[in-house]
C-alpha positions as CSV (number, residue, x, y, z in Angstrom):
1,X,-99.9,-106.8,-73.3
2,X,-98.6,-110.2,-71.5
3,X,-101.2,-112.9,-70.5
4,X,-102.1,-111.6,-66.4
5,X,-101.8,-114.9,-64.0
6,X,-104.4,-114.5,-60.8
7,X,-102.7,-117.2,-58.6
8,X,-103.6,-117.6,-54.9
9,X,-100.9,-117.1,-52.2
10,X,-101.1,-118.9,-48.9
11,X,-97.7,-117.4,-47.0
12,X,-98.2,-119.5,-44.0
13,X,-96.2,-119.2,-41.1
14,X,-93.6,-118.8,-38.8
15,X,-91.2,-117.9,-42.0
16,X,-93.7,-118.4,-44.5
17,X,-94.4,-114.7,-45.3
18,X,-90.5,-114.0,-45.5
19,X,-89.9,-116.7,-48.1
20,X,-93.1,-115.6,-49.7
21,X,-92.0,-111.9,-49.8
22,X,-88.7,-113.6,-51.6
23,X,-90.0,-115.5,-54.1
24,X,-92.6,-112.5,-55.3
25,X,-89.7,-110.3,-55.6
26,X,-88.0,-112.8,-58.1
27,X,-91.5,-113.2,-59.6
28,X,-91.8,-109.5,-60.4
29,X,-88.2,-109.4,-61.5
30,X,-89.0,-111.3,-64.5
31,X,-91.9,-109.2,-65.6
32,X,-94.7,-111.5,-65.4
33,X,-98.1,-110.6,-64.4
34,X,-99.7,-111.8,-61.5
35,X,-102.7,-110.6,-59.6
36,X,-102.0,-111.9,-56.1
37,X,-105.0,-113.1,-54.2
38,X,-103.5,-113.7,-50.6
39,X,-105.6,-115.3,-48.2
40,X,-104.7,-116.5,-44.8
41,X,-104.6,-120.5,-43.6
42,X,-102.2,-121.9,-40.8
43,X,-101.9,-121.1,-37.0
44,X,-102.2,-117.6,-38.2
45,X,-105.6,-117.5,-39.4
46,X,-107.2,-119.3,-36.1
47,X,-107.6,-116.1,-33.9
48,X,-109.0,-113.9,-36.8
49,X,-111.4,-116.9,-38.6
50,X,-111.6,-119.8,-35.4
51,X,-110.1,-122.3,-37.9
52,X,-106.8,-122.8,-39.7
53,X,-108.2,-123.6,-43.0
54,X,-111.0,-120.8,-43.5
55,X,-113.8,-121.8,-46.1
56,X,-111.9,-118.6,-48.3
57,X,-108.6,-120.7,-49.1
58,X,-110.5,-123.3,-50.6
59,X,-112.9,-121.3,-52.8
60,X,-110.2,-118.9,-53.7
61,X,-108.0,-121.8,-54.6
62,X,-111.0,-123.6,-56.8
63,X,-111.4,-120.2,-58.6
64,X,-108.0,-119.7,-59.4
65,X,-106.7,-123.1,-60.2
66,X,-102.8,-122.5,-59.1
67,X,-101.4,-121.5,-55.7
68,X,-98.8,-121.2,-53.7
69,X,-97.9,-121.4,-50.5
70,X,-95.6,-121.0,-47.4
71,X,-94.9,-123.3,-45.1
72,X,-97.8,-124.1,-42.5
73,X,-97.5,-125.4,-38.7
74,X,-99.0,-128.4,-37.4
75,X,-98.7,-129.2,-33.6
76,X,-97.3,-132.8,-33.1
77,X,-99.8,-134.7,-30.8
78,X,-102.8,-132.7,-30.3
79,X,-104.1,-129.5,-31.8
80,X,-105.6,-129.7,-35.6
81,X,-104.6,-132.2,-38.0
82,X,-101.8,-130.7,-41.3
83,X,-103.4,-128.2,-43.1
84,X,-101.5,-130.2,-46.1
85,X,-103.2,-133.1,-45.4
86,X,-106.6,-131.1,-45.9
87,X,-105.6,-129.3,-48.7
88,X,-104.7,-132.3,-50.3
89,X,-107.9,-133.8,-49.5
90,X,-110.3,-131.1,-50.0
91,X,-108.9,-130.6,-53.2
92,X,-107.8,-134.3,-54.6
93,X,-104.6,-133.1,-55.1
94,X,-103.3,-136.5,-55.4
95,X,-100.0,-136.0,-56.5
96,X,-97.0,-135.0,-54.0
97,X,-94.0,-134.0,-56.8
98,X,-90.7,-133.8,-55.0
99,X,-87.7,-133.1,-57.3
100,X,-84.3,-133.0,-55.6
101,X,-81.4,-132.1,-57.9
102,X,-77.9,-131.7,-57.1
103,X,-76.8,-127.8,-56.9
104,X,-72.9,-126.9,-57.2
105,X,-72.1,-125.1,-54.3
106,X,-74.7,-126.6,-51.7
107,X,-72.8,-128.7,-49.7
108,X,-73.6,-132.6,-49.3
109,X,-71.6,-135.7,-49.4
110,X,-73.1,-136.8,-52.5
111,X,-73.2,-135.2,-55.9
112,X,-75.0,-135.3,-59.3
113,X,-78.2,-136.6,-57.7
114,X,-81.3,-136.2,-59.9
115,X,-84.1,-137.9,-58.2
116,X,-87.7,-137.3,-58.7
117,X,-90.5,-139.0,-55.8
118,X,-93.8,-139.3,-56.7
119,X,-96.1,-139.6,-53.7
120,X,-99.7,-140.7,-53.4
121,X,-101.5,-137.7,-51.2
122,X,-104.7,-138.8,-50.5
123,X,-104.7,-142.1,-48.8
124,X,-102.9,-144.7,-46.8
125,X,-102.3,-143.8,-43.1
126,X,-102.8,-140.2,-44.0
127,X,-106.8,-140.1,-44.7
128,X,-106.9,-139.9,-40.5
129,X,-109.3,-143.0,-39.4
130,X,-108.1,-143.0,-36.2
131,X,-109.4,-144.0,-32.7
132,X,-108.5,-143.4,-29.6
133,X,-107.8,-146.0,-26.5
134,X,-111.1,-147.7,-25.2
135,X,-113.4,-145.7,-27.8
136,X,-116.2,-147.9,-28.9
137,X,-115.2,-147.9,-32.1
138,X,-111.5,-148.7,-31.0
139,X,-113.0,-151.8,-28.6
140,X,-115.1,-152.8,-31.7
141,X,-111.8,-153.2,-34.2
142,X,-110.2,-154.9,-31.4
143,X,-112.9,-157.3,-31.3
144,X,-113.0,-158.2,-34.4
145,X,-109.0,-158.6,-34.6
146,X,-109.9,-161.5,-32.4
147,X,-107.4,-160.8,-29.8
148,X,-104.2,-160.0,-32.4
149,X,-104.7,-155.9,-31.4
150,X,-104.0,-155.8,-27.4
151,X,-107.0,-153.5,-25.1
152,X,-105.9,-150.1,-24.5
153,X,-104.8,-149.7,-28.3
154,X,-104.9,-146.8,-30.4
155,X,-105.9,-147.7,-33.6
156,X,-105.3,-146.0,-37.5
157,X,-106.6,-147.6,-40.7
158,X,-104.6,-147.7,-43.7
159,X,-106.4,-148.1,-46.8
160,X,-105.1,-147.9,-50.2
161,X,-107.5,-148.2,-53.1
162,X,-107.4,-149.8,-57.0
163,X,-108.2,-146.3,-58.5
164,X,-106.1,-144.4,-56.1
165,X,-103.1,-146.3,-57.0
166,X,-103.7,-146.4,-60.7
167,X,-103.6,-143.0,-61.5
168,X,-100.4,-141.9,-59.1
169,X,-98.9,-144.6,-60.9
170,X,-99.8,-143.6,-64.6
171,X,-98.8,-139.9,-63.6
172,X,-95.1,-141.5,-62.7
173,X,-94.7,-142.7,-65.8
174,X,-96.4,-140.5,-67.7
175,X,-93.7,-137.9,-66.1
176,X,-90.9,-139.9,-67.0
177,X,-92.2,-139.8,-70.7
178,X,-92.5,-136.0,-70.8
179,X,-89.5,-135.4,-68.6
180,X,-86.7,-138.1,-70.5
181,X,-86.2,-139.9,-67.4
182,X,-85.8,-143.9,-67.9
183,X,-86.7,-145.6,-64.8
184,X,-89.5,-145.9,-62.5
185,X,-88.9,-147.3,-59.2
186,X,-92.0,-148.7,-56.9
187,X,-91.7,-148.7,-53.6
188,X,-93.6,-150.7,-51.2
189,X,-93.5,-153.2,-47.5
190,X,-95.6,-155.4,-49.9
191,X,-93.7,-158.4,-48.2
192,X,-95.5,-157.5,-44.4
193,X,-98.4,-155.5,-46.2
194,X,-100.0,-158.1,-48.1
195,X,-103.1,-156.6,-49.0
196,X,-102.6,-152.5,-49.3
197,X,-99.1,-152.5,-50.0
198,X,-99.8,-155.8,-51.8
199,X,-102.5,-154.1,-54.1
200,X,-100.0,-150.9,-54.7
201,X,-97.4,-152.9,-56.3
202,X,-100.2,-155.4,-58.0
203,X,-101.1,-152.3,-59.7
204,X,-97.9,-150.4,-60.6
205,X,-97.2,-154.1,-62.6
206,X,-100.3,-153.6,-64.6
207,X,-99.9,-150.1,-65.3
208,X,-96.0,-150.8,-66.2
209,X,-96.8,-153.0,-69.3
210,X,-98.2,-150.1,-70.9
211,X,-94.9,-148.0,-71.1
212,X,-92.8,-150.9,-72.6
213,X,-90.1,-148.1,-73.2
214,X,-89.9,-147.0,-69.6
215,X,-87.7,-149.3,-67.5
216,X,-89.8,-150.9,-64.1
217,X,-88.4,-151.9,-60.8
218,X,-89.6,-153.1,-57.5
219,X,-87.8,-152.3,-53.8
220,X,-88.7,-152.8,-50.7
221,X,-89.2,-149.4,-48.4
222,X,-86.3,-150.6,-46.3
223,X,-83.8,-151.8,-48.6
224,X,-85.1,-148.8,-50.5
225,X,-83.4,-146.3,-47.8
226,X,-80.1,-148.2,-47.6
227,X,-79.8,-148.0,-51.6
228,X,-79.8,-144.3,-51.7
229,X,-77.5,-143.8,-49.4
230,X,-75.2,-146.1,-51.1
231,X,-76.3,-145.4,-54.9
232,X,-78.7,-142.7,-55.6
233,X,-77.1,-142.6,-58.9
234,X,-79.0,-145.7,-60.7
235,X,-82.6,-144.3,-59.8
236,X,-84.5,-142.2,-61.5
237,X,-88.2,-141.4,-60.5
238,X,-89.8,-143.2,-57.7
239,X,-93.4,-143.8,-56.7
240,X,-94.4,-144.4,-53.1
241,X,-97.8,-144.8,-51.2
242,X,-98.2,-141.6,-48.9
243,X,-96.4,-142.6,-46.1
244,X,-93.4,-144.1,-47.6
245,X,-93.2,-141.4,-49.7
246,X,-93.3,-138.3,-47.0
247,X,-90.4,-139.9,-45.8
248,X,-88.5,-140.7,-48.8
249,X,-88.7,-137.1,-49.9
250,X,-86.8,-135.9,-46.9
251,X,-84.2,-138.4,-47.2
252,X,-83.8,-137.3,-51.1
253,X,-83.6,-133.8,-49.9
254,X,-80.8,-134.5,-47.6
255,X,-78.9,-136.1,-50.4
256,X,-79.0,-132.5,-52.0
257,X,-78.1,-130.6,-49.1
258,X,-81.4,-130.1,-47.2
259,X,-85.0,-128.8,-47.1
260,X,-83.7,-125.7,-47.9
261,X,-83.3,-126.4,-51.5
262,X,-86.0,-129.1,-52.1
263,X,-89.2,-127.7,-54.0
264,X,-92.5,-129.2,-54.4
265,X,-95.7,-129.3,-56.1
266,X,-99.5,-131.1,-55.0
267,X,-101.2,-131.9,-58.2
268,X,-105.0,-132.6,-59.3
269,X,-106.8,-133.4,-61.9
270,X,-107.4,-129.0,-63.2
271,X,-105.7,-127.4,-59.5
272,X,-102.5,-127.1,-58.2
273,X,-100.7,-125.8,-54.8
274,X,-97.0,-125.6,-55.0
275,X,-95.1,-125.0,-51.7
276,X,-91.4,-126.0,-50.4
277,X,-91.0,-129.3,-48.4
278,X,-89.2,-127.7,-45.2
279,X,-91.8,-126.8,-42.4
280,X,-92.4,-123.3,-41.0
281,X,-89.5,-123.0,-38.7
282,X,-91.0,-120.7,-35.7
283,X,-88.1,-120.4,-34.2
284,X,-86.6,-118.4,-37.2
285,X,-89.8,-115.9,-37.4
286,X,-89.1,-112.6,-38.3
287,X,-85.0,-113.2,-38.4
288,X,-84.7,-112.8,-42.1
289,X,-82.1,-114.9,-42.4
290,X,-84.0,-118.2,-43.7
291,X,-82.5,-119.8,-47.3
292,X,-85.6,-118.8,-49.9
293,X,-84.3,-121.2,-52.2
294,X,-87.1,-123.7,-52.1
295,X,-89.5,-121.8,-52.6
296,X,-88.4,-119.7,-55.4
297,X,-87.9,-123.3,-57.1
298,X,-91.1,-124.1,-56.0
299,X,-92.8,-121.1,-57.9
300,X,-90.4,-121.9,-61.2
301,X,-92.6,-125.8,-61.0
302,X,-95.7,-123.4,-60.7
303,X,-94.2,-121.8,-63.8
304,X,-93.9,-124.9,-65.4
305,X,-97.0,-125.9,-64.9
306,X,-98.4,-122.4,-66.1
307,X,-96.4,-123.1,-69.4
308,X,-94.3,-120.3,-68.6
309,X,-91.3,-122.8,-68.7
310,X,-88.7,-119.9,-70.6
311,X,-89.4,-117.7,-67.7
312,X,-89.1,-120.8,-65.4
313,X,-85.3,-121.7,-67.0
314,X,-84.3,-118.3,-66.3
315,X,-85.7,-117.9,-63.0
316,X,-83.3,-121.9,-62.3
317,X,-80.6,-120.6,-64.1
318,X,-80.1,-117.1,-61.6
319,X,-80.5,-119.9,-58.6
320,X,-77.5,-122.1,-59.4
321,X,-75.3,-119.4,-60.4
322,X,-75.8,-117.6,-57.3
323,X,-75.2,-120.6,-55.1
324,X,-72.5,-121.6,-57.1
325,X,-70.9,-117.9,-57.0
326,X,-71.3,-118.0,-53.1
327,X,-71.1,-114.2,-52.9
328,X,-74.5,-114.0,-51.8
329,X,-76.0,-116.4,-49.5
330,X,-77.8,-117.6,-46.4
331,X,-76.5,-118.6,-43.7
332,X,-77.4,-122.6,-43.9
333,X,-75.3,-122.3,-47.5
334,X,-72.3,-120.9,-45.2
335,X,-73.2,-117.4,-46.3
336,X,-74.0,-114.2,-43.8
337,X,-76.5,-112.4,-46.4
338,X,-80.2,-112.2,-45.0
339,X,-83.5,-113.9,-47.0
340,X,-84.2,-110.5,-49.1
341,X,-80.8,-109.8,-50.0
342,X,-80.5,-113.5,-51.6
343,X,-83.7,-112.9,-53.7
344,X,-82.3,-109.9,-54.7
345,X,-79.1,-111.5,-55.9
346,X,-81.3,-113.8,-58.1
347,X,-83.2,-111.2,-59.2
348,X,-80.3,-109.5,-60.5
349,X,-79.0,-112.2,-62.2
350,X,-82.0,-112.8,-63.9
């Protein structure tokens, strides 16, 4: 009898449970055994527990170790802050793993891309220090800025920390190591951000003279952006405070051809939540007809992570062949074939 995985499922929503529904299927196809412990967290869970992130998700997380999840909505303005973000923070998930990988038959103007971003999840902008217009502690900062921050400002704090930095940057290039890759890019506005920024690239030089066999470059977040649109090619793995990075992941997925087939992974020190980068897509609820690609390669990194990396080849190699094949596929891949009836052509070619 096989080793039995209990792994927590989050399916989110919008067309979280869909995708969710997908990737199990392909899960089960491969005969690996996993005790499903679903729990709710997202808009969905508000009317049934009064919060979006229940006090169950967390301990059922902490107990299993591993999860996965759907995409989750967050309201832009107002309403409650990313459940991501408090995931993330709840459970020092510090690492944001964003592979994007060129697929034959995905359609994009660029080709053999094989980028990895490394992001930092728990700090800079994102830790939500924020004040609002004419609060005291708003007035206070302003203050004390001694009249650079105008009245009537809103105010975040971005902070980025020594220790922080030092082990998002180790995990880079301890990644490259155990993945072959060569280069490790660190990306920064360390010319305008003198001190955090400043700090985050005063680090990554430390850290870098420890993996002598690991080539190290600097860029600048701008110049950064223009270079991969030009020659994505000549880098490698990149490692980005939280901000920078969030954004750099999307423009690497668009390389490849779109959310829809850019997998992820949030990583602590003993826990991790893997999930898809693309957002919940309301719109698309109940259609079936959403690509389920990213998150089926987002449970094959949970695989990898599990150690189950034969199943997790397998699981890859049924994904590019039906892409590639083009029989069988959604319609963002120019396909007609709803989100079930593309998991089951993976499954089949499994």
């Amino acid at each position: 009898m096989g080793k039995i995985y209990n792994i927590t499922l989050i399916p989110g929503d919008g067309i979280g449970p869909e995708i969710s529904d997908a990737m199990k299927l392909v899960l089960k196809s491969t005969g690996l055994k996993i005790n499903w412990e679903e729990v709710e967290a997202g808009e969905c869970a508000i009317k049934k527990y009064q919060t979006p992130l229940p006090d169950e998700v967390i301990k059922s997380i902490k107990k299993n170790k591993v999860a996965i999840k759907g995409p989750t909505s967050t309201p832009i303005g107002t309403g409650f802050r990313s459940i991501n973000v408090a995931l993330r923070k709840e459970l020092d998930l510090y690492v944001c793993l964003r592979p994007c990988k060129s697929m034959v038959g995905v359609k994009s103007k660029f080709s053999n891309i094989d980028l990895v971003v490394v992001r930092e999840n728990t700090e800079d902008l994102y830790m939500g220090v924020e004040f609002f217009p004419n609060s005291n502690e708003a007035n206070e900062i302003i203050k004390m800025s001694n009249n650079k921050i105008l009245p009537n400002s809103a105010i975040s704090i971005k902070a980025i920390s020594r220790e922080n930095t030092e082990r998002i940057i180790k995990f880079a290039f301890d990644y490259a190591l155990k993945n072959n890759r060569k280069k490790v890019t660190a990306v920064t506005k360390a010319n305008i951000m003198k001190a955090t920024d400043g700090l985050f690239l005063e680090v990554a030089r430390e850290v870098s003279k420890s993996y002598s066999n690991i080539e190290y470059e600097e860029k600048l977040i701008d110049n950064m952006c223009m270079q991969l649109v030009q020659k994505p090619e000549i880098y490698d793995v990149l490692v980005l405070p939280n901000l920078y990075g969030d954004i750099l992941s999307d423009l690497c997925a668009g390389l490849i051809g779109g959310l829809g087939v850019a997998p992820g992974a949030n990583i602590g020190k003993d826990i991790a939540v893997f999930e898809p980068t693309h957002g919940s897509a309301p719109k698309y609820k109940g259609l079936n007809k959403i690509n389920p690609t990213a998150m089926i390669l987002s449970s094959t990194m949970m695989l990898d992570y599990l150690g189950e990396k034969e199943i997790s080849t397998r699981i890859k190699n049924a994904v590019k062949k039906v892409i590639k094949e083009g029989k069988v596929l959604t319609y963002d891949l120019g396909g007609t074939a709803k989100t079930m009836e593309m998991a089951e052509e993976i499954a089949k070619n499994l």
